[in-house]
mmCIF file of the N, C-alpha and C atoms, coordinates in Angstrom:
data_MODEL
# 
_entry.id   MODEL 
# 
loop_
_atom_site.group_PDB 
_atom_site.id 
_atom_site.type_symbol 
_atom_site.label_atom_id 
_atom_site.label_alt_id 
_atom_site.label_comp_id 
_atom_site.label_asym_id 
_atom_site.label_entity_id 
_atom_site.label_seq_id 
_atom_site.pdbx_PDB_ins_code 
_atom_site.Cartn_x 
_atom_site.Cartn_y 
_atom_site.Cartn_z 
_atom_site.occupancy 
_atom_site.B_iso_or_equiv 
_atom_site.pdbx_formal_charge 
_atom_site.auth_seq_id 
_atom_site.auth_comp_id 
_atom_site.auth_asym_id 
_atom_site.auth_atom_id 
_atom_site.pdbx_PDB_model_num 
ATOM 1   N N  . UNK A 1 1  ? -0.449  -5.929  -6.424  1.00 0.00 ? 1  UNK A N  1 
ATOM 2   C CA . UNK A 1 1  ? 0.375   -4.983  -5.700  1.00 0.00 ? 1  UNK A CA 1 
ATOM 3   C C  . UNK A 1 1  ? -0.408  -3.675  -5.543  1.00 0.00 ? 1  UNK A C  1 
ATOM 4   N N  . UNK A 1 2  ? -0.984  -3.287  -4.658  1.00 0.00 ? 2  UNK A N  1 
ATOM 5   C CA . UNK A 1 2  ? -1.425  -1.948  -4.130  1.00 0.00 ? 2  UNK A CA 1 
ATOM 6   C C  . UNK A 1 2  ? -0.906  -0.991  -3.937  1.00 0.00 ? 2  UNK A C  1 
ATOM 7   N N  . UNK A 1 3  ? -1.903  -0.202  -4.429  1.00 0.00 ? 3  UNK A N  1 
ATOM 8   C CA . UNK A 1 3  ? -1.117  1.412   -4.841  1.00 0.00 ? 3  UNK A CA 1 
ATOM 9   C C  . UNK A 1 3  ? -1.562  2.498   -3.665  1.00 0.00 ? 3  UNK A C  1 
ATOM 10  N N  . UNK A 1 4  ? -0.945  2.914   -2.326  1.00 0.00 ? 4  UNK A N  1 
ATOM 11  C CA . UNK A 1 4  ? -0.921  3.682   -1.542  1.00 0.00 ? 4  UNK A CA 1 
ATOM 12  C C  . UNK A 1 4  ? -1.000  5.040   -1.973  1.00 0.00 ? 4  UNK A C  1 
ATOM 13  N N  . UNK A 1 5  ? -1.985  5.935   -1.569  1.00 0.00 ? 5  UNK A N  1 
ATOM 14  C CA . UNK A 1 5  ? -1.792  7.410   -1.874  1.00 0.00 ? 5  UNK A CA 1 
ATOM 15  C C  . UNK A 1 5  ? -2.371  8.079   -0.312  1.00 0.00 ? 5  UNK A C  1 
ATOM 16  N N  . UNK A 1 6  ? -1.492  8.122   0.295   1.00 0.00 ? 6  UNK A N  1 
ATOM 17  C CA . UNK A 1 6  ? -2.279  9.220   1.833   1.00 0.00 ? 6  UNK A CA 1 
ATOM 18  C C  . UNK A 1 6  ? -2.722  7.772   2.291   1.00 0.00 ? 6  UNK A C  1 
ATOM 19  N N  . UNK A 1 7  ? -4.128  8.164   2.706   1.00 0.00 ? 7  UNK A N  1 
ATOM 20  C CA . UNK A 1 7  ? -4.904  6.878   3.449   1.00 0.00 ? 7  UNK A CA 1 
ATOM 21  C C  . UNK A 1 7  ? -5.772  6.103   2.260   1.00 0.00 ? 7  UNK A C  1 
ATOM 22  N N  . UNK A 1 8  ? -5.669  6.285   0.576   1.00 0.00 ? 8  UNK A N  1 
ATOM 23  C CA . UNK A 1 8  ? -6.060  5.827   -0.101  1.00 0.00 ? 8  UNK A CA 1 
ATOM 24  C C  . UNK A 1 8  ? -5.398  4.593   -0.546  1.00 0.00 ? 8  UNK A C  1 
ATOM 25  N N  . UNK A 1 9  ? -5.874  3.695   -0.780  1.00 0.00 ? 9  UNK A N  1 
ATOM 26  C CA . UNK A 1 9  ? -5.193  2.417   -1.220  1.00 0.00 ? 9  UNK A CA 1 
ATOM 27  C C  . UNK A 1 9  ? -5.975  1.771   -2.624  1.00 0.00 ? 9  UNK A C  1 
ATOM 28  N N  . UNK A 1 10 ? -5.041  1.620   -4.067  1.00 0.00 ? 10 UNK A N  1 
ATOM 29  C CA . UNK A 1 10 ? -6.159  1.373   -5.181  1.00 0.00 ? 10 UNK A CA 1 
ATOM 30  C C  . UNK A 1 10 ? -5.355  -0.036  -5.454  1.00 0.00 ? 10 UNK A C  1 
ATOM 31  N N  . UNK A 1 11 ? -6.188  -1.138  -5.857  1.00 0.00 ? 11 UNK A N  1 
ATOM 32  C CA . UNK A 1 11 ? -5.557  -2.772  -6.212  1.00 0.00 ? 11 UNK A CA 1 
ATOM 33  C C  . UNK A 1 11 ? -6.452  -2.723  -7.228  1.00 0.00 ? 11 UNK A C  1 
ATOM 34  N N  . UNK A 1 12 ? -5.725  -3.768  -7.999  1.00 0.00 ? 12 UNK A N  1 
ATOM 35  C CA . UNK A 1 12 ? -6.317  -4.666  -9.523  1.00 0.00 ? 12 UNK A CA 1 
ATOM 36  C C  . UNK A 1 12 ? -6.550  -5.814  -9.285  1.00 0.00 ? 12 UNK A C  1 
ATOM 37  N N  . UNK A 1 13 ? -7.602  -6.411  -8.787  1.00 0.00 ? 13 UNK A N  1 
ATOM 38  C CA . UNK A 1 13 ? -7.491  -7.802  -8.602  1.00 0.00 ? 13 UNK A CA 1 
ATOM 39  C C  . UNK A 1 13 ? -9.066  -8.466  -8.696  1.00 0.00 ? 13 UNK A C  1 
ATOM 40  N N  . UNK A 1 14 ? -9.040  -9.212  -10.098 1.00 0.00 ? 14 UNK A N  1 
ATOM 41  C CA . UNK A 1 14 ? -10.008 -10.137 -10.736 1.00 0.00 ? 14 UNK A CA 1 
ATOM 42  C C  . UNK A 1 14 ? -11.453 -9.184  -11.391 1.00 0.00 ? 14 UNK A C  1 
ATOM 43  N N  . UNK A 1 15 ? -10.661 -8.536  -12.349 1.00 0.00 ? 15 UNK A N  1 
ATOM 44  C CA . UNK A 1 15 ? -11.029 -8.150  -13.588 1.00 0.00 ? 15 UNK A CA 1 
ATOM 45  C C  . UNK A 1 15 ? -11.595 -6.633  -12.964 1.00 0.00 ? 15 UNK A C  1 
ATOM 46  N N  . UNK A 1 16 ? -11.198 -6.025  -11.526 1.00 0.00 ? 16 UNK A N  1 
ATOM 47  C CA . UNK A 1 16 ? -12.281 -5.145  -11.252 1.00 0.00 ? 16 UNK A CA 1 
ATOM 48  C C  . UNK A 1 16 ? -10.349 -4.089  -10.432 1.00 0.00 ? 16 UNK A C  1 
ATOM 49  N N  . UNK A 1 17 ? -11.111 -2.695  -9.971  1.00 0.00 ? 17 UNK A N  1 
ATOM 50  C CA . UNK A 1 17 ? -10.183 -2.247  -9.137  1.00 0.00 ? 17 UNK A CA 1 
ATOM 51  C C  . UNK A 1 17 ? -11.039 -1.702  -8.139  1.00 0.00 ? 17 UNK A C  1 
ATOM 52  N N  . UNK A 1 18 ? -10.343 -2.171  -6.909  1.00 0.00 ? 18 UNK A N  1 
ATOM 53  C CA . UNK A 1 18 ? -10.663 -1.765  -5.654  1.00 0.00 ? 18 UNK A CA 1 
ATOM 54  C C  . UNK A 1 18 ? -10.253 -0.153  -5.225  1.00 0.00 ? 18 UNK A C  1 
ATOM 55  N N  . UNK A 1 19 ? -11.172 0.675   -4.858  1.00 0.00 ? 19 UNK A N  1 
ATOM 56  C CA . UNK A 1 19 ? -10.460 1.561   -4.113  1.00 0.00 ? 19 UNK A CA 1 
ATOM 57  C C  . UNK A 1 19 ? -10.999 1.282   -2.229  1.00 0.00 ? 19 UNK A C  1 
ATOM 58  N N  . UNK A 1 20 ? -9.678  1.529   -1.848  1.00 0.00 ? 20 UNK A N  1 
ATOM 59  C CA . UNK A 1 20 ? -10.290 1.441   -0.164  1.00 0.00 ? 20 UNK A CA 1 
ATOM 60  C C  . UNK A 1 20 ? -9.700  2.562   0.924   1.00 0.00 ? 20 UNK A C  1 
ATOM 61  N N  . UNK A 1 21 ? -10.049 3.480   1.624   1.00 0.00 ? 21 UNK A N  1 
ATOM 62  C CA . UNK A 1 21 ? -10.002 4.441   2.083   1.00 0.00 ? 21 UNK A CA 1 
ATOM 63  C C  . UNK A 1 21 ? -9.649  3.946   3.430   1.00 0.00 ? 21 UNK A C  1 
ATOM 64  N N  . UNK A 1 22 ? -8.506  3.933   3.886   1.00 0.00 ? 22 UNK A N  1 
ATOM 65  C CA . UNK A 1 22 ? -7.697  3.651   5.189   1.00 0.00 ? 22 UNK A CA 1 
ATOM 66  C C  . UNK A 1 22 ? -8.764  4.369   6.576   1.00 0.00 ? 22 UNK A C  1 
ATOM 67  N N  . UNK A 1 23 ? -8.321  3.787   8.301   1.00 0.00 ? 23 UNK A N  1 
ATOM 68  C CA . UNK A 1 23 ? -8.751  4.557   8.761   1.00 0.00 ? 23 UNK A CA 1 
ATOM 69  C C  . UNK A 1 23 ? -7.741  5.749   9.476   1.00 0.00 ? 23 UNK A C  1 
ATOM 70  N N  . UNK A 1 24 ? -8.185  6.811   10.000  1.00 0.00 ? 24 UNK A N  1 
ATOM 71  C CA . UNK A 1 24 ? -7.207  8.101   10.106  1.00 0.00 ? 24 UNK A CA 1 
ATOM 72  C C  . UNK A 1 24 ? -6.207  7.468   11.219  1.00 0.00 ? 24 UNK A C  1 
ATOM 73  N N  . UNK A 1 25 ? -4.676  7.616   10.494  1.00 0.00 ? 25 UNK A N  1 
ATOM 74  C CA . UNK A 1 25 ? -3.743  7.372   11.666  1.00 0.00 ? 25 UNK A CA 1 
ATOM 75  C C  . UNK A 1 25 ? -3.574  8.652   12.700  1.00 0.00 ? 25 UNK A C  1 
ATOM 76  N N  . UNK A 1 26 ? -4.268  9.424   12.317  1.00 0.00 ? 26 UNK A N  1 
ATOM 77  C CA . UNK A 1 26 ? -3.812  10.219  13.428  1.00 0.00 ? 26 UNK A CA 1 
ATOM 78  C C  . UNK A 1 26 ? -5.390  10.556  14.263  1.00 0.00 ? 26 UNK A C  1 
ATOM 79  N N  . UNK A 1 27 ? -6.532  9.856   14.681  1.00 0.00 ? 27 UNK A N  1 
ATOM 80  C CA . UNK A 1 27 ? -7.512  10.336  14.966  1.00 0.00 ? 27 UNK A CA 1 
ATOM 81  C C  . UNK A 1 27 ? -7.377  10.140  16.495  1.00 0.00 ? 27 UNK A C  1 
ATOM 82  N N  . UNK A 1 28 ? -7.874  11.357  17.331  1.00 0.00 ? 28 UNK A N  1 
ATOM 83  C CA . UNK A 1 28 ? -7.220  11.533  18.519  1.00 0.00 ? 28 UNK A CA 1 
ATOM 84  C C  . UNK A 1 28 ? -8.408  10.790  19.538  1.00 0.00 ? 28 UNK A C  1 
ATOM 85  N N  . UNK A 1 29 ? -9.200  9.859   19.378  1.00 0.00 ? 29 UNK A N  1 
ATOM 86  C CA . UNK A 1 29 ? -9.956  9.207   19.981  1.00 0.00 ? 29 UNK A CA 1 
ATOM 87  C C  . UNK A 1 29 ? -9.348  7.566   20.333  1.00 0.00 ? 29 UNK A C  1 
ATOM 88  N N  . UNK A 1 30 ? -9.197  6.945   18.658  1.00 0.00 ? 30 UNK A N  1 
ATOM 89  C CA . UNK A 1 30 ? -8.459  5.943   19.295  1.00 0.00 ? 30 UNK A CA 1 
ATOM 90  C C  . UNK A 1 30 ? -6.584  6.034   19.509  1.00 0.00 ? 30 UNK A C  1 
ATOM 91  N N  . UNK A 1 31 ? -6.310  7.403   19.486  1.00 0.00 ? 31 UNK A N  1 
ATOM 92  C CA . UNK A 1 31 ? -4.855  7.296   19.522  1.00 0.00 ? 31 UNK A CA 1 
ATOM 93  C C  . UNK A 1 31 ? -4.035  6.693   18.388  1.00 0.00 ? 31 UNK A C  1 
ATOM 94  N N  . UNK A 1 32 ? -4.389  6.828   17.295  1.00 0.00 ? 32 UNK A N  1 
ATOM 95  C CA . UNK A 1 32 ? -4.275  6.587   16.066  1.00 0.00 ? 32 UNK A CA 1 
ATOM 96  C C  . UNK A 1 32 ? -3.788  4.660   16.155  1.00 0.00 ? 32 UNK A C  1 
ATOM 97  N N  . UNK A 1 33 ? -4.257  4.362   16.446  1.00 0.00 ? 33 UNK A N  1 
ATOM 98  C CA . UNK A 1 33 ? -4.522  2.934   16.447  1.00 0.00 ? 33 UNK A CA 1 
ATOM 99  C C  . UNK A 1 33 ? -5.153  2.445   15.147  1.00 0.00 ? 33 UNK A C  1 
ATOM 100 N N  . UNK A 1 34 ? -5.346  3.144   14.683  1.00 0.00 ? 34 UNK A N  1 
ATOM 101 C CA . UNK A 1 34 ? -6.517  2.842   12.959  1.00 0.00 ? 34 UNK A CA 1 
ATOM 102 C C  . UNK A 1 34 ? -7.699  1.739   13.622  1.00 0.00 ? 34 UNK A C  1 
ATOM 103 N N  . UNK A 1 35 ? -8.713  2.400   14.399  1.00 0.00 ? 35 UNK A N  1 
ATOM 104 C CA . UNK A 1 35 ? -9.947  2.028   14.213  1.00 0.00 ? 35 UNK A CA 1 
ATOM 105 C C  . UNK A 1 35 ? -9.952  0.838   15.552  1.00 0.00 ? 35 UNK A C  1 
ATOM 106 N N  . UNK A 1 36 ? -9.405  1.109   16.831  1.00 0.00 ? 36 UNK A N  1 
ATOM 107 C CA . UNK A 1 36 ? -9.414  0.278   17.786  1.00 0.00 ? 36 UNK A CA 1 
ATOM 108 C C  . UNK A 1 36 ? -10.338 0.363   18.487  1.00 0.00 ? 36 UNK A C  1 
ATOM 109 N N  . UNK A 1 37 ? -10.799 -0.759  19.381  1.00 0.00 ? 37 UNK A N  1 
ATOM 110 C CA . UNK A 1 37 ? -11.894 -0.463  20.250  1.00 0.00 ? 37 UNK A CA 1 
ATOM 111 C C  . UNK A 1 37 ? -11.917 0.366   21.374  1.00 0.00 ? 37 UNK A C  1 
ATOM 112 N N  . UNK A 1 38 ? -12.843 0.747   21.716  1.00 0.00 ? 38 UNK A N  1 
ATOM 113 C CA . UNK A 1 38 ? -12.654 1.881   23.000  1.00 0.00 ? 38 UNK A CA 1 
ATOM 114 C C  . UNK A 1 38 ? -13.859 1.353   24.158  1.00 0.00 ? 38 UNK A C  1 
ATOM 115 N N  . UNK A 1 39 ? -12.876 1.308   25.374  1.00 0.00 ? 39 UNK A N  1 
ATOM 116 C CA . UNK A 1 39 ? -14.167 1.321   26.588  1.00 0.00 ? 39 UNK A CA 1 
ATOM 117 C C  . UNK A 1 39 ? -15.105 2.182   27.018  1.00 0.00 ? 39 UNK A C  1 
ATOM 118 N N  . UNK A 1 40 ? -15.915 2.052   27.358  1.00 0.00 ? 40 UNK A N  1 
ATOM 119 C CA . UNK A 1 40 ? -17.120 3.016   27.636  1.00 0.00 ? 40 UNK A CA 1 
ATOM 120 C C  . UNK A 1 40 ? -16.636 3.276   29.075  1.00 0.00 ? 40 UNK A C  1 
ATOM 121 N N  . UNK A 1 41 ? -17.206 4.404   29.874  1.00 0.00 ? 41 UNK A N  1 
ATOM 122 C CA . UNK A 1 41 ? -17.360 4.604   31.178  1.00 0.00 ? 41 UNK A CA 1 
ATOM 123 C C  . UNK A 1 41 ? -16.329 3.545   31.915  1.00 0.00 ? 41 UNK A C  1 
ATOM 124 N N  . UNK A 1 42 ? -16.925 3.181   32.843  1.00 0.00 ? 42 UNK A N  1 
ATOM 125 C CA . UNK A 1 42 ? -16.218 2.308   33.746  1.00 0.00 ? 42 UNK A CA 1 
ATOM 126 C C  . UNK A 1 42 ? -16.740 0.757   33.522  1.00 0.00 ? 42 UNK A C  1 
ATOM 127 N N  . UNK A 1 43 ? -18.011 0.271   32.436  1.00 0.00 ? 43 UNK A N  1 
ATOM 128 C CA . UNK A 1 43 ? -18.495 -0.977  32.384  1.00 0.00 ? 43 UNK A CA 1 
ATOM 129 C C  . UNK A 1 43 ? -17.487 -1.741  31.663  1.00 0.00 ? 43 UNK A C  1 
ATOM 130 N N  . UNK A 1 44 ? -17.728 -2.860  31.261  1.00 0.00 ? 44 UNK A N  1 
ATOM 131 C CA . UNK A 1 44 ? -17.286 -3.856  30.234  1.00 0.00 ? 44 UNK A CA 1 
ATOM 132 C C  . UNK A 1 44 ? -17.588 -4.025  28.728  1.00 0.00 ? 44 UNK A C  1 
ATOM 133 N N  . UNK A 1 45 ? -18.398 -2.935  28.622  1.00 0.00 ? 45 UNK A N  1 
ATOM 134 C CA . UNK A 1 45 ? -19.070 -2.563  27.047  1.00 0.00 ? 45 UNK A CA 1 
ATOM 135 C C  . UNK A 1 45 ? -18.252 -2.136  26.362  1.00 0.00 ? 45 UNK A C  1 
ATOM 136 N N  . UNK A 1 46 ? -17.436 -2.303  25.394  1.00 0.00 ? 46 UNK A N  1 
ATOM 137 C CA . UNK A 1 46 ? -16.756 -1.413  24.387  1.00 0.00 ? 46 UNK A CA 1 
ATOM 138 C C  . UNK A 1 46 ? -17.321 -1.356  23.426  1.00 0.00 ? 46 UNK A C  1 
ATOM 139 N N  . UNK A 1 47 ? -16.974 -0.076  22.279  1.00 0.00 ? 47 UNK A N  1 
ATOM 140 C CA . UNK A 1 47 ? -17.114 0.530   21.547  1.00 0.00 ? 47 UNK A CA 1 
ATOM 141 C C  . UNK A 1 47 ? -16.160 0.580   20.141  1.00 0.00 ? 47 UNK A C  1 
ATOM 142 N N  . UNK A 1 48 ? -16.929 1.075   18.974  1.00 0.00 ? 48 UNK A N  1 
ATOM 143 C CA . UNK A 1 48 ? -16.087 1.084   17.702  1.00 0.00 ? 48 UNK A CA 1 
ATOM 144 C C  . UNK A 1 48 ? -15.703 2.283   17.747  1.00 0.00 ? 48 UNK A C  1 
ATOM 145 N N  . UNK A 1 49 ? -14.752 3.063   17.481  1.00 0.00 ? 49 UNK A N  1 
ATOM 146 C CA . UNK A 1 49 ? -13.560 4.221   17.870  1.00 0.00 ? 49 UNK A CA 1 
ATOM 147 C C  . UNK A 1 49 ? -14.943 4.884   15.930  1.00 0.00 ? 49 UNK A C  1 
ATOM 148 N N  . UNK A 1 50 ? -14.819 6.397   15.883  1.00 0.00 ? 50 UNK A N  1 
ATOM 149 C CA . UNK A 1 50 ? -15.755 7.022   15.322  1.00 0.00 ? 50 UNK A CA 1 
ATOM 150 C C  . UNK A 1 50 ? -14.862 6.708   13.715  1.00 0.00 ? 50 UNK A C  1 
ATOM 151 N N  . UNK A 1 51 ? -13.315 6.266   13.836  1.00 0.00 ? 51 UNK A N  1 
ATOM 152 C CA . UNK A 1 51 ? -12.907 6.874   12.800  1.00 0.00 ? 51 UNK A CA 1 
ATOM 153 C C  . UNK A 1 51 ? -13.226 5.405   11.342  1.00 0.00 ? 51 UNK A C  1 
ATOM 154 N N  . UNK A 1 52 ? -13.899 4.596   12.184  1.00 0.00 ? 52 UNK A N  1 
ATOM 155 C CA . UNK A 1 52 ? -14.026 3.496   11.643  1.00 0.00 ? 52 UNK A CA 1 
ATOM 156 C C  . UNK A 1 52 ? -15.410 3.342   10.096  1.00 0.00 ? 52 UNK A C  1 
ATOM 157 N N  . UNK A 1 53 ? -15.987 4.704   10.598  1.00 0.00 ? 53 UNK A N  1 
ATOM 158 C CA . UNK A 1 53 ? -17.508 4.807   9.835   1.00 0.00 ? 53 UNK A CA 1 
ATOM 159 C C  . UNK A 1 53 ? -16.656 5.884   8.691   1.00 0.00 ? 53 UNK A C  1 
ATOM 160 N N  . UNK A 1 54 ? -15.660 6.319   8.515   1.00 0.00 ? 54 UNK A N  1 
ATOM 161 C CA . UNK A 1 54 ? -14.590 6.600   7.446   1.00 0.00 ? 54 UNK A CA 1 
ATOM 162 C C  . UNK A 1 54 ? -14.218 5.740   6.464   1.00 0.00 ? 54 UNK A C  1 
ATOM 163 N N  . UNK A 1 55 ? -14.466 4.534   7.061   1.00 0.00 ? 55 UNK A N  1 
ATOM 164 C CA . UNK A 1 55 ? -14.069 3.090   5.870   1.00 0.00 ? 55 UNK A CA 1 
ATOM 165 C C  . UNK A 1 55 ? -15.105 3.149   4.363   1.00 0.00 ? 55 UNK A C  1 
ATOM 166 N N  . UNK A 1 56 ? -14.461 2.984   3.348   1.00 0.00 ? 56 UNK A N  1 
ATOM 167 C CA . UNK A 1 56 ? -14.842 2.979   2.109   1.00 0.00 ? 56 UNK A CA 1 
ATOM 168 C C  . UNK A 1 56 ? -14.551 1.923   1.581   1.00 0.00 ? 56 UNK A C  1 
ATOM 169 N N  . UNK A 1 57 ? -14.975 1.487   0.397   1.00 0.00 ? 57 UNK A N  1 
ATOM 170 C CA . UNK A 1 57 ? -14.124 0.383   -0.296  1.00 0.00 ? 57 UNK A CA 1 
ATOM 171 C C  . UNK A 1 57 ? -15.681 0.742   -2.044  1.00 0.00 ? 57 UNK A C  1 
ATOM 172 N N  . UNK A 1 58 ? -14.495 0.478   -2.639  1.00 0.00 ? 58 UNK A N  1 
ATOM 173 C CA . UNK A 1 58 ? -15.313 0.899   -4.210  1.00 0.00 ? 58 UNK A CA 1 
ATOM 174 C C  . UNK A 1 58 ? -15.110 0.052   -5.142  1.00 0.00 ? 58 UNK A C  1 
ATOM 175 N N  . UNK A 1 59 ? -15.600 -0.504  -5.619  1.00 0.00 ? 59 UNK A N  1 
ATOM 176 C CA . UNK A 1 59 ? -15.188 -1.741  -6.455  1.00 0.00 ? 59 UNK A CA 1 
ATOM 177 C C  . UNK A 1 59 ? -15.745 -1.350  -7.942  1.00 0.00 ? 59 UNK A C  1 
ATOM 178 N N  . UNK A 1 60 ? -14.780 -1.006  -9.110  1.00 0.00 ? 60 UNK A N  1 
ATOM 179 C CA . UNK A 1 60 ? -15.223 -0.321  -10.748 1.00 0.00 ? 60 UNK A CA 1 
ATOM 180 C C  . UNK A 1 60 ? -14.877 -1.902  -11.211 1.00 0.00 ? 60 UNK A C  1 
ATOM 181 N N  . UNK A 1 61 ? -15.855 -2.503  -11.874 1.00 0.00 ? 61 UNK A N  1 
ATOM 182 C CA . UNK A 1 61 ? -15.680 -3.380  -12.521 1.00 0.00 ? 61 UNK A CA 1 
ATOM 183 C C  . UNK A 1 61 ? -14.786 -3.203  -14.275 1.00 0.00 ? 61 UNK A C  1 
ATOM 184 N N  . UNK A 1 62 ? -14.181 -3.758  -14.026 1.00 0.00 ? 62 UNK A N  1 
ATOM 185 C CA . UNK A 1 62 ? -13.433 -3.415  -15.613 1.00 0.00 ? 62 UNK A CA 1 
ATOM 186 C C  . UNK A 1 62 ? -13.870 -3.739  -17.083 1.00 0.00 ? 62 UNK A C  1 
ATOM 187 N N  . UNK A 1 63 ? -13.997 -5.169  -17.167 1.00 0.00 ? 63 UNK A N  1 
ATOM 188 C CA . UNK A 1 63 ? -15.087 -5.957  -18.003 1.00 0.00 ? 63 UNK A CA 1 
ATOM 189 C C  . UNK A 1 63 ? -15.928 -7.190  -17.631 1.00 0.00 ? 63 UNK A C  1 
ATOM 190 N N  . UNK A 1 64 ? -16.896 -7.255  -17.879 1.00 0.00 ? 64 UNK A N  1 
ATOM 191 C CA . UNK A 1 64 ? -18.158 -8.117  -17.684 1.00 0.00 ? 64 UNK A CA 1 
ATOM 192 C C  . UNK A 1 64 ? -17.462 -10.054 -17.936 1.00 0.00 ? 64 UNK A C  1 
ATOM 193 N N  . UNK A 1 65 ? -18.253 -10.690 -17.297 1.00 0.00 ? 65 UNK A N  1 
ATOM 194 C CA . UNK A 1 65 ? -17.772 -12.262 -17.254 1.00 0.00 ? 65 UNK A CA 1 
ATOM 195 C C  . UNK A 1 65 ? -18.465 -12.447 -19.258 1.00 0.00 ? 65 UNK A C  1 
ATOM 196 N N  . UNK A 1 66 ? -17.835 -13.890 -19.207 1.00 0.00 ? 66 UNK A N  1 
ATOM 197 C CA . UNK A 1 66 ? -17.974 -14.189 -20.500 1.00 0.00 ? 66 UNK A CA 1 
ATOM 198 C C  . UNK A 1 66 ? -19.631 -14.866 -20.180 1.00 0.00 ? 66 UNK A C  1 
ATOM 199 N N  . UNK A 1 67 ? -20.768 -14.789 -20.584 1.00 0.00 ? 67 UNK A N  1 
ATOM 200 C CA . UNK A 1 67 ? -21.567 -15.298 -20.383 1.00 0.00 ? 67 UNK A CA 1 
ATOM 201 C C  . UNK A 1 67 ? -21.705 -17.199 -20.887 1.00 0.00 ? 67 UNK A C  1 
ATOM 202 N N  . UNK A 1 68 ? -21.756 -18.089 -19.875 1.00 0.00 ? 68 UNK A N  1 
ATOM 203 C CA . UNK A 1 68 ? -21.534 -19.550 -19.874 1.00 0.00 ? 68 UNK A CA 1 
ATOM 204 C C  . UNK A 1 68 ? -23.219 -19.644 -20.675 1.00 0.00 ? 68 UNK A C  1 
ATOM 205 N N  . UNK A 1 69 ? -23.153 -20.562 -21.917 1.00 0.00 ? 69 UNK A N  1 
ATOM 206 C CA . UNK A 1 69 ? -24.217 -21.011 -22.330 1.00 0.00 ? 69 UNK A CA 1 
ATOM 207 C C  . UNK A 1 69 ? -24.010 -22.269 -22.267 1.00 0.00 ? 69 UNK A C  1 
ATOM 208 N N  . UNK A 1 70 ? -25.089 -23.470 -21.457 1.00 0.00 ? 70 UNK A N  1 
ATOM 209 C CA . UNK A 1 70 ? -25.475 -24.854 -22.012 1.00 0.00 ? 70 UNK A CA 1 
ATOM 210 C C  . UNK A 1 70 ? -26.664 -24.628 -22.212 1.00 0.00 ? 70 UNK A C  1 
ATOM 211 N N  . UNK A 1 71 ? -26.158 -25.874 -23.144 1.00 0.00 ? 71 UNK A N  1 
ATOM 212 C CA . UNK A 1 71 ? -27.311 -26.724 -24.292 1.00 0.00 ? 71 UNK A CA 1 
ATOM 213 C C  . UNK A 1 71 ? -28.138 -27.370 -22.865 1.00 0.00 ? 71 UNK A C  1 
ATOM 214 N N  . UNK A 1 72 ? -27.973 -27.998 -21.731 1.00 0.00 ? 72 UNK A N  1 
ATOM 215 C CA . UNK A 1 72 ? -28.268 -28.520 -20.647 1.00 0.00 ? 72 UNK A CA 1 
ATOM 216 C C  . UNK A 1 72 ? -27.639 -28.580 -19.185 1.00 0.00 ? 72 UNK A C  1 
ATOM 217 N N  . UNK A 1 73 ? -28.671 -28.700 -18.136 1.00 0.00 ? 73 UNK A N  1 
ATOM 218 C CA . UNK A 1 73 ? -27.735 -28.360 -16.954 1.00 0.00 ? 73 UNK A CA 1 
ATOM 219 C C  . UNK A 1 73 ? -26.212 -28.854 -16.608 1.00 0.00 ? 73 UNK A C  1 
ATOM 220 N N  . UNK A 1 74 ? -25.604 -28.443 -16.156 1.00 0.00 ? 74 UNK A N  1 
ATOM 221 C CA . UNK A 1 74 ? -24.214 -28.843 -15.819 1.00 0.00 ? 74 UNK A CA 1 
ATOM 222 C C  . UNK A 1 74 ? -24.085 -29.670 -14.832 1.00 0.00 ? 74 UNK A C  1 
ATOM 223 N N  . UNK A 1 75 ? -25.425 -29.837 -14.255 1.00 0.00 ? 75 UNK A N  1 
ATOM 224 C CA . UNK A 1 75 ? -24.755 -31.176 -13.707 1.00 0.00 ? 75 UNK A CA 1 
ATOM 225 C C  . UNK A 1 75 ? -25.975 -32.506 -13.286 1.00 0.00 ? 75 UNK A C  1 
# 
């Protein structure tokens, strides 16, 4: 279950916590679309909207795996 703060979002999931940094709902390029594509000029080329290079994601590991020892390969 994820924990919302502003555009911050923090989860617990598989031994680590994520933090991930939303994109701006209010950024006046893509019309707060959170991170939509945008057309260029008049061609067929689109574009990634600026607010998208805002994306974060942080991963704090909590505790380390149990280290697997064989006596011989596993398989």
């Amino acid at each position: 279950m994820p924990i919302r703060i502003g555009r911050w979002q923090i989860e617990l999931h598989q031994r680590a916590i994520y933090i991930t940094r939303e994109p701006d709902p209010n950024c006046p390029d893509c019309r707060g679309s959170q991170g939509a594509w945008q057309a260029h000029d008049c061609g067929g080329d689109w574009d990634e909207c600026p607010c998208l290079d805002q994306l974060r994601t942080w991963r704090l590991p909590l505790w380390r795996r149990r280290p697997s020892y064989y006596s011989e390969a596993p398989f």
